[in-house]
C-alpha positions as CSV (number, residue, x, y, z in Angstrom):
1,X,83.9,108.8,87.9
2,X,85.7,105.9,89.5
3,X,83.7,103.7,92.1
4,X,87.1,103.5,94.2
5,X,89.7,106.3,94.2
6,X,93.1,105.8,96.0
7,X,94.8,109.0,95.7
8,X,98.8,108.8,96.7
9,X,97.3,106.8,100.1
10,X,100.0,106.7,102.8
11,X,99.8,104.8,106.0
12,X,102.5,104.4,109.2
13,X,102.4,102.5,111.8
14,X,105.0,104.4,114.1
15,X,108.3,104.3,112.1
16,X,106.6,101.0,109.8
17,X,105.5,102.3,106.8
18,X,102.9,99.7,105.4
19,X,100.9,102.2,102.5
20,X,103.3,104.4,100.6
21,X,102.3,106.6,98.4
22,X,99.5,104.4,96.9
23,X,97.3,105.5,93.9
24,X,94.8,103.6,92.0
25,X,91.3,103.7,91.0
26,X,88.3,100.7,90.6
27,X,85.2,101.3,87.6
28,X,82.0,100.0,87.8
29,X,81.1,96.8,86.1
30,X,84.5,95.2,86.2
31,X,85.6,92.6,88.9
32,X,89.3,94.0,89.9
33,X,92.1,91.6,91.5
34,X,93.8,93.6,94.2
35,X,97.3,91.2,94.1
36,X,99.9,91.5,96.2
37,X,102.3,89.0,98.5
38,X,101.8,88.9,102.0
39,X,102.9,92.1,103.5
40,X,102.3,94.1,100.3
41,X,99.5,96.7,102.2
42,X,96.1,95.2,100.8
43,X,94.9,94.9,103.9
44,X,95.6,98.6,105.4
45,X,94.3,99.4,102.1
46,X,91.0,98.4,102.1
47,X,90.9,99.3,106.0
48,X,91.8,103.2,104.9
49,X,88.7,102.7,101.8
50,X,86.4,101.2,104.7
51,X,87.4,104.5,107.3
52,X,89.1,101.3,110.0
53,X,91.8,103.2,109.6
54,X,93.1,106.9,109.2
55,X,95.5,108.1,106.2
56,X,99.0,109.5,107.3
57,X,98.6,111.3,104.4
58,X,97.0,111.1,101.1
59,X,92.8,110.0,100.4
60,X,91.0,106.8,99.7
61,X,87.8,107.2,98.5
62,X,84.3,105.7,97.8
63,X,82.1,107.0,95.5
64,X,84.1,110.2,95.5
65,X,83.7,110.3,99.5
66,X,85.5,109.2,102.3
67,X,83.9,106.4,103.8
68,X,82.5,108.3,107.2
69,X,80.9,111.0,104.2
70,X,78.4,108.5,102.5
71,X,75.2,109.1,104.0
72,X,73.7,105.5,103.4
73,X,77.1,103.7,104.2
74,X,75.4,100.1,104.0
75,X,73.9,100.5,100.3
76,X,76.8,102.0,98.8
77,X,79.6,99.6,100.0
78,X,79.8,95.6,100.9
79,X,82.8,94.2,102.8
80,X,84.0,91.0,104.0
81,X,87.3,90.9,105.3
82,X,87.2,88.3,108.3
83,X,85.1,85.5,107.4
84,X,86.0,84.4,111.6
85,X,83.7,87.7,112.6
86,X,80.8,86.2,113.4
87,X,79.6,84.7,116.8
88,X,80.1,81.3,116.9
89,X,76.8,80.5,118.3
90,X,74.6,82.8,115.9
91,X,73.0,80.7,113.3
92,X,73.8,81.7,109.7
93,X,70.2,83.5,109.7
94,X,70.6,85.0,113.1
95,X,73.8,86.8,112.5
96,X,72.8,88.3,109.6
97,X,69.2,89.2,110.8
98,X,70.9,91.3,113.9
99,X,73.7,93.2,110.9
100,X,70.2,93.7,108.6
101,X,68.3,95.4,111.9
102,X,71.3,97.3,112.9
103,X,71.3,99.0,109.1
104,X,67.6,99.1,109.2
105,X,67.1,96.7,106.4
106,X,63.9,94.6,106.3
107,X,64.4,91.0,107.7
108,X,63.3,89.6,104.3
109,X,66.4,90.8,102.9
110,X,67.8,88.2,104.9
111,X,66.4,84.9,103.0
112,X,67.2,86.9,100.0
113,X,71.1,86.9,100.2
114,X,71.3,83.4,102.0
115,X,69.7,82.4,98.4
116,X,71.8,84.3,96.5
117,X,74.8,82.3,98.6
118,X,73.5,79.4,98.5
119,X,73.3,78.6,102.4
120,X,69.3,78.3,102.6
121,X,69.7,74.7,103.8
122,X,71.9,75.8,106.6
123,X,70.6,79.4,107.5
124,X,69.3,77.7,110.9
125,X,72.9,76.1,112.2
126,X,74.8,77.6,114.3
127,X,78.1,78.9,112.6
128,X,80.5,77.2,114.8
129,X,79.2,73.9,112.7
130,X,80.1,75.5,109.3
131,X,83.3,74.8,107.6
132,X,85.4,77.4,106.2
133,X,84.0,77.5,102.4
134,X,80.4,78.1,104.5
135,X,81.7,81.4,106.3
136,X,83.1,82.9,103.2
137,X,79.3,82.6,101.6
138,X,78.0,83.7,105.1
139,X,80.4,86.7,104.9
140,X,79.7,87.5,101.2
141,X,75.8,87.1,102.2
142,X,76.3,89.9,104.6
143,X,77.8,92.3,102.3
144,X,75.1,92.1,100.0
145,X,72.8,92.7,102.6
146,X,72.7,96.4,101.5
147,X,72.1,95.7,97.7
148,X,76.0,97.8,97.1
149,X,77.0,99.5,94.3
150,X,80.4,98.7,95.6
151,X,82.0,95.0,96.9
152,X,85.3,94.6,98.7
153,X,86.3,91.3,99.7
154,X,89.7,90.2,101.2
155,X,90.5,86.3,100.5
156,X,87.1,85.5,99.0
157,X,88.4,82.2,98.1
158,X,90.0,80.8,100.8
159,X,88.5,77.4,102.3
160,X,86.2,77.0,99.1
161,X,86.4,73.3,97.4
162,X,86.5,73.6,92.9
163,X,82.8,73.8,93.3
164,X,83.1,76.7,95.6
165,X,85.8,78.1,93.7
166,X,83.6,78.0,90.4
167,X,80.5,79.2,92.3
168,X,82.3,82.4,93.4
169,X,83.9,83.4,90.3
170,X,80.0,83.1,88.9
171,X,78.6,85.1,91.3
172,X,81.3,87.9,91.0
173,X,81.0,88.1,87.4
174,X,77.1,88.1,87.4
175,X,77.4,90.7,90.6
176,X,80.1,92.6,87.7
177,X,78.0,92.0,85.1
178,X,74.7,94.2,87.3
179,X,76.8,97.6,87.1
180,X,78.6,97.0,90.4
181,X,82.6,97.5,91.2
182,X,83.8,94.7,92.5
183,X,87.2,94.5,94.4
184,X,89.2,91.4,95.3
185,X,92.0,91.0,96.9
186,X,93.4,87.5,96.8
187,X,96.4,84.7,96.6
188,X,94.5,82.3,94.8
189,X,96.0,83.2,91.1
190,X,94.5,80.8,89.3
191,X,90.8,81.9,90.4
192,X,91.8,85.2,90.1
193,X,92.6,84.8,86.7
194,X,89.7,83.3,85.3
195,X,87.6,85.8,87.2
196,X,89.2,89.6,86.7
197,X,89.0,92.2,84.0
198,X,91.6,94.2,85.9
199,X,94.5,94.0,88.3
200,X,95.9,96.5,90.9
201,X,99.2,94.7,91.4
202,X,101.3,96.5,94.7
203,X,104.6,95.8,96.7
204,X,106.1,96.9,99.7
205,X,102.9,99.9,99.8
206,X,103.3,100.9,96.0
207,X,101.9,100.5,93.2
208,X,103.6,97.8,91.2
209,X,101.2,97.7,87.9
210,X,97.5,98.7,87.1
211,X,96.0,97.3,84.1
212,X,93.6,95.0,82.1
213,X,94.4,91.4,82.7
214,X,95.5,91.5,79.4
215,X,97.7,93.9,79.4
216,X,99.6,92.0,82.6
217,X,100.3,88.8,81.1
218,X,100.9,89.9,77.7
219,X,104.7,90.3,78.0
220,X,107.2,88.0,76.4
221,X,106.2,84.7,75.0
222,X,108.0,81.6,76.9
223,X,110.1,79.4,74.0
224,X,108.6,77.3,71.9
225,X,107.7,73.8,72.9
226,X,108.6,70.9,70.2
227,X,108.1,67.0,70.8
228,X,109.2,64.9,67.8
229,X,110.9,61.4,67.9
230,X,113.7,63.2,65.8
231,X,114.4,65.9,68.3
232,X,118.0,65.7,68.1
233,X,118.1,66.4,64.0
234,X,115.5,68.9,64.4
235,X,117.5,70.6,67.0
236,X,120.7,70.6,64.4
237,X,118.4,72.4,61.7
238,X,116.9,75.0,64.1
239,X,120.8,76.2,65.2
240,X,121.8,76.0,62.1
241,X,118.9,78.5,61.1
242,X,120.0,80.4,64.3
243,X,117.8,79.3,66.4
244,X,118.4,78.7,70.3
245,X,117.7,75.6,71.6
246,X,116.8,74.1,74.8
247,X,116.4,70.5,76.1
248,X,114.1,69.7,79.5
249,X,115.9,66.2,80.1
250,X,113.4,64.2,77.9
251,X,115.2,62.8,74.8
252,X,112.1,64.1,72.3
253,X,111.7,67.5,73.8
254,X,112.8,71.3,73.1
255,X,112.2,74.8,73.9
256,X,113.0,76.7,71.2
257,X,114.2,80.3,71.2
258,X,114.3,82.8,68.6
259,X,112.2,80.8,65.9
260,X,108.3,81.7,65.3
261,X,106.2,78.4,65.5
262,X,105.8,78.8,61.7
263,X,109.1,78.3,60.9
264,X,109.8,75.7,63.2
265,X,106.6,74.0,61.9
266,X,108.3,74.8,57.7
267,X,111.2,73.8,59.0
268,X,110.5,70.2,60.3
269,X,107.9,69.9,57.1
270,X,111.0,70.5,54.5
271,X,112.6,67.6,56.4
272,X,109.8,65.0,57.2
273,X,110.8,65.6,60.3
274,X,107.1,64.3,62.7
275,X,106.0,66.8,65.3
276,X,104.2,65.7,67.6
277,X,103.7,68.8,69.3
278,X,104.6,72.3,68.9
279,X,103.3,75.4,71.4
280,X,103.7,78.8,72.7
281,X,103.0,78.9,76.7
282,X,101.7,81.9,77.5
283,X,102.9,84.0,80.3
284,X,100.3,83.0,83.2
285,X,99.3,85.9,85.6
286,X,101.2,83.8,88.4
287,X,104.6,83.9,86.5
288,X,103.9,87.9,85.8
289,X,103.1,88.2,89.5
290,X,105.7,86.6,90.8
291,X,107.9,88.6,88.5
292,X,106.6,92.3,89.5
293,X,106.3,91.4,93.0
294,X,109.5,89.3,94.1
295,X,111.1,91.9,95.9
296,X,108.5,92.8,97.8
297,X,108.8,93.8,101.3
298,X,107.1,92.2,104.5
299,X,104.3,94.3,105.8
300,X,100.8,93.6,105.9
């Protein structure tokens, strides 16, 4: 059974329809990208999974509950989805002391997740001194306060320097890697793709593409990329093998359509022609985004 079931999830907001007919599920052990543009319905979303907000129609479901069903609510589900939420003049410890009383979780629970987060040095500040890549741990430390099987975090990544950035994709792997789901919902594409094994991609409040992160960017190769010095005789052969060829205003470069790298590589060989380089670009998960997702509407 899947750790997150969305089952044809509707949501209106009087005559704004932000959910629409949404269905997708999240397994255990995977780290999932929930992608999307701005106004896409990621946030209602993961309000509807947390019970902040009530279906119009349809179910969104945790464990195979709703949210308001789970009987230990804390242990089976960890969200942070307003790293802001906390009182500015709590310390990091403080804050998550008073969360850890109010699920009855021992105190020593505490120490544990500010380590896990790296914040140990500044559990005693207060928060208003801690910059933005400092609330995001703070927040992630408070949804592992529960131990969850389940982890749903909106923007993880925002305000995190590259060492933050490479921290966080660590820790979400390894939190992966110990049998939990892990959801993420996030602009930050480039993180996203060196940290997911699956993507929910939605537009307008439908569901746009579900999938490995394989099977997203797999599509269509981009042309081939040849640099020689003799660009402009290699680019006679290649039409005249019926090839399609490109130039990108430098006067050694092509992209070359319609011709395997093999054969542009025989091709030049036959000829003496020098390459100096000679690539296929991948399809990047931003460029497959920004494909599915460009007419996207504008509610959030």
């Amino acid at each position: 059974m899947a750790e997150i079931t969305v089952e044809r999830l509707t949501k209106r907001y009087g005559e704004t329809l932000a959910v629409d007919d949404l269905s997708f599920t999240v397994q255990a052990g995977r780290v999932t990208g929930f992608l999307g543009p701005n106004g896409a319905g990621k946030s209602t979303t993961l309000r509807a999974l947390l019970g902040l907000v009530r279906p119009t129609s349809g179910r969104a479901l945790v464990m195979g509950k709703s949210f308001h069903e789970l009987q230990d609510p804390v242990r089976a589900v960890g969200a942070a989805l307003d790293a802001h939420d906390v009182h500015p003049g709590r310390s990091g410890r403080g804050h998550l002391r008073t969360l850890a009383a109010a699920a009855g979780l021992p105190s020593s629970r505490v120490d544990e997740v500010l380590d896990m987060v790296e914040l140990t040095p500044a559990r005693d500040r207060r928060v208003k001194g801690y910059s933005m890549g400092m609330r995001q741990r703070l927040a992630l430390a408070a949804a592992l306060l529960g131990d969850p099987r389940i982890l749903m975090l909106d923007e993880p990544a925002n305000g995190l320097d590259p060492q933050g950035m490479r921290w966080l994709r660590d820790i979400l792997v390894s939190l992966a890697g110990e049998g939990r789901a892990v959801l993420i919902s996030s602009h930050v594409l480039s993180e996203v793709e060196q940290t997911v094994d699956s993507v929910v991609v939605i537009g307008a409040g439908r569901l746009v593409m579900q999938g490995s992160l394989a099977e997203l960017v797999k599509g269509d190769r981009r042309p081939a990329l040849v640099r020689s010095p003799r660009a402009d005789e290699l680019r006679e052969l290649l039409e005249d093998a019926g090839a399609s060829v490109a130039t990108d205003g430098r006067p050694d470069s092509m992209h070359v359509h319609n011709a395997s790298l093999e054969e542009i590589g025989t091709l030049a060989a036959e000829h003496g022609i020098p390459i100096f380089e000679l690539t296929h670009e991948v399809t990047t998960l931003e460029d497959r985004f920004l494909e599915l997702t460009g007419q996207s509407g504008n509610v959030r």
